[in-house]
Legacy VTK file of the C-alpha trace (Angstrom):
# vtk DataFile Version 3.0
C-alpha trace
ASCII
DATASET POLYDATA
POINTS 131 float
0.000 0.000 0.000
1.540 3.764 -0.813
2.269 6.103 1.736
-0.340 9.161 2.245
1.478 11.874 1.145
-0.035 13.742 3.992
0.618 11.632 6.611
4.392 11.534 5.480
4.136 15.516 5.377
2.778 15.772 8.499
5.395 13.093 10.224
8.055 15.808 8.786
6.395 18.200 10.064
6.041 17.133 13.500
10.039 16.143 13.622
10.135 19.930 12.544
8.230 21.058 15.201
10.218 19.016 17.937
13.619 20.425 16.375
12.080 24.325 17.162
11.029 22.696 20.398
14.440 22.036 21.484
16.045 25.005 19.673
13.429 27.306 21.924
13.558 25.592 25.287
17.834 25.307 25.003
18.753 28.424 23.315
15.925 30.854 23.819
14.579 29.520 27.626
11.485 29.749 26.243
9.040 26.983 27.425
5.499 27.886 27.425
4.980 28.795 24.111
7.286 26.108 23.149
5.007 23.077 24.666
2.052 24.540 23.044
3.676 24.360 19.994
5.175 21.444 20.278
1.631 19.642 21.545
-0.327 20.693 18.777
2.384 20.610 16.197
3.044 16.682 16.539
-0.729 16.608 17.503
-2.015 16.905 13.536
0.566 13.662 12.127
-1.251 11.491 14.792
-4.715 12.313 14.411
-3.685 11.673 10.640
-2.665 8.050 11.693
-5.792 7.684 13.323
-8.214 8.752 10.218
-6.192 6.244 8.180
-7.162 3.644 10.402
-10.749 4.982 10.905
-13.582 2.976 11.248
-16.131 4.746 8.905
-15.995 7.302 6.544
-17.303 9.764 9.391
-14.507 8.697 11.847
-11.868 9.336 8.959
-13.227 12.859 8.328
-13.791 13.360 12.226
-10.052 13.033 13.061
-8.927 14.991 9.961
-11.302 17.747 11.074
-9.202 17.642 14.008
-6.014 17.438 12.122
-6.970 20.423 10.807
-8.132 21.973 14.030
-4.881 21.401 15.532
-2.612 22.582 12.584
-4.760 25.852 12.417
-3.650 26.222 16.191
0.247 25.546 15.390
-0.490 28.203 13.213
-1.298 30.762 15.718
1.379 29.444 17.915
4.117 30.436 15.372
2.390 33.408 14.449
3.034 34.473 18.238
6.373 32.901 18.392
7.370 35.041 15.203
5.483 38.434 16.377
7.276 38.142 19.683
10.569 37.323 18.684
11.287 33.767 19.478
11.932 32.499 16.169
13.165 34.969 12.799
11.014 36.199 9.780
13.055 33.455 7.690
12.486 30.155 10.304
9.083 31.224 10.640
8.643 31.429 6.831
9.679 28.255 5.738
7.992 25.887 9.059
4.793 28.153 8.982
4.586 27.491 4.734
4.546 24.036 5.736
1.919 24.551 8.462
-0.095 26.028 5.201
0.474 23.452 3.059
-0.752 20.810 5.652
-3.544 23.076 6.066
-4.328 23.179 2.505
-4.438 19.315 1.899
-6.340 18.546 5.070
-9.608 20.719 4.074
-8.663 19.403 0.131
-9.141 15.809 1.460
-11.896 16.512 4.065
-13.902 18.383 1.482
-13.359 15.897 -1.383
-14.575 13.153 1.157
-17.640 15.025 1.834
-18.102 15.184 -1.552
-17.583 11.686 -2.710
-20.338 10.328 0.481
-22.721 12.946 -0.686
-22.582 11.990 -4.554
-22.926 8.478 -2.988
-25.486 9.046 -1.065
-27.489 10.768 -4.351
-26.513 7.508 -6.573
-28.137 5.314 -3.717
-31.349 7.538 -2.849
-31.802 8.127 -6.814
-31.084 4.329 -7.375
-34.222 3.147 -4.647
-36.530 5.681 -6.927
-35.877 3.898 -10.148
-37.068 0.245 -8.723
LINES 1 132
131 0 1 2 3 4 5 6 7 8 9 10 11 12 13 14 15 16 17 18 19 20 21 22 23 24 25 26 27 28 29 30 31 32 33 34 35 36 37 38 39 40 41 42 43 44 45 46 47 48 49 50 51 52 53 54 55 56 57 58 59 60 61 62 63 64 65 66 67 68 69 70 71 72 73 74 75 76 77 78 79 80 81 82 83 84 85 86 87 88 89 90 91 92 93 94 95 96 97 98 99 100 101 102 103 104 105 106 107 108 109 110 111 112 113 114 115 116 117 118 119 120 121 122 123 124 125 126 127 128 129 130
């Protein structure tokens, strides 16, 4: 079976996010905005695991929803951590356009699922009609 791609993304991600972890509670003795970080940033590759082994269709979207949920809050979190000076413009740039990109995909997929059950749903309804 292939890799998701965004599961693999968001596994880099997450090692990304541990790397500023370190890098902010070693060399900037910064720690509270660091576990924040940290939790939600490593938060969105697991609840990614978990859709992939969801039980329904509505579990998989459920936990992507929360994917999602969680990388729009790792979002804010380096937002702040850029805004107050923790991390520089350039750092910030290249681990938040990842952020974004994971972002991107997980409303892509979430909305093409929603999609796909709805269109099924029409097939079935218009399918009991024609007997």
């Amino acid at each position: 079976m292939a890799e998701s791609i965004v599961a693999a993304k968001s596994y880099g991600f997450a090692l990304r996010v541990i790397k500023l972890y370190k890098h902010l509670t070693q060399d900037q003795r910064e720690f509270v905005l660091a576990k924040q970080v940290l939790r939600s940033g490593t938060s969105i590759g697991a609840n990614v695991e978990e859709a992939l082994g969801g039980q329904s269709k509505a579990d998989f979207r459920h936990k992507l929803s929360i994917a999602l949920k969680e990388a729009r809050e790792t979002s804010y979190w380096l937002r702040l951590l850029k805004d107050s000076e923790f991390i520089k413009p350039d750092a910030f740039k290249s681990i938040h356009g990842e952020c974004d990109e994971l972002i991107r995909m997980l409303k892509s997929i979430i909305l093409t699922s929603q999609q796909k059950e709805n269109n099924s749903e029409f097939r079935t309804r218009d399918s009991e009609l024609n007997k």
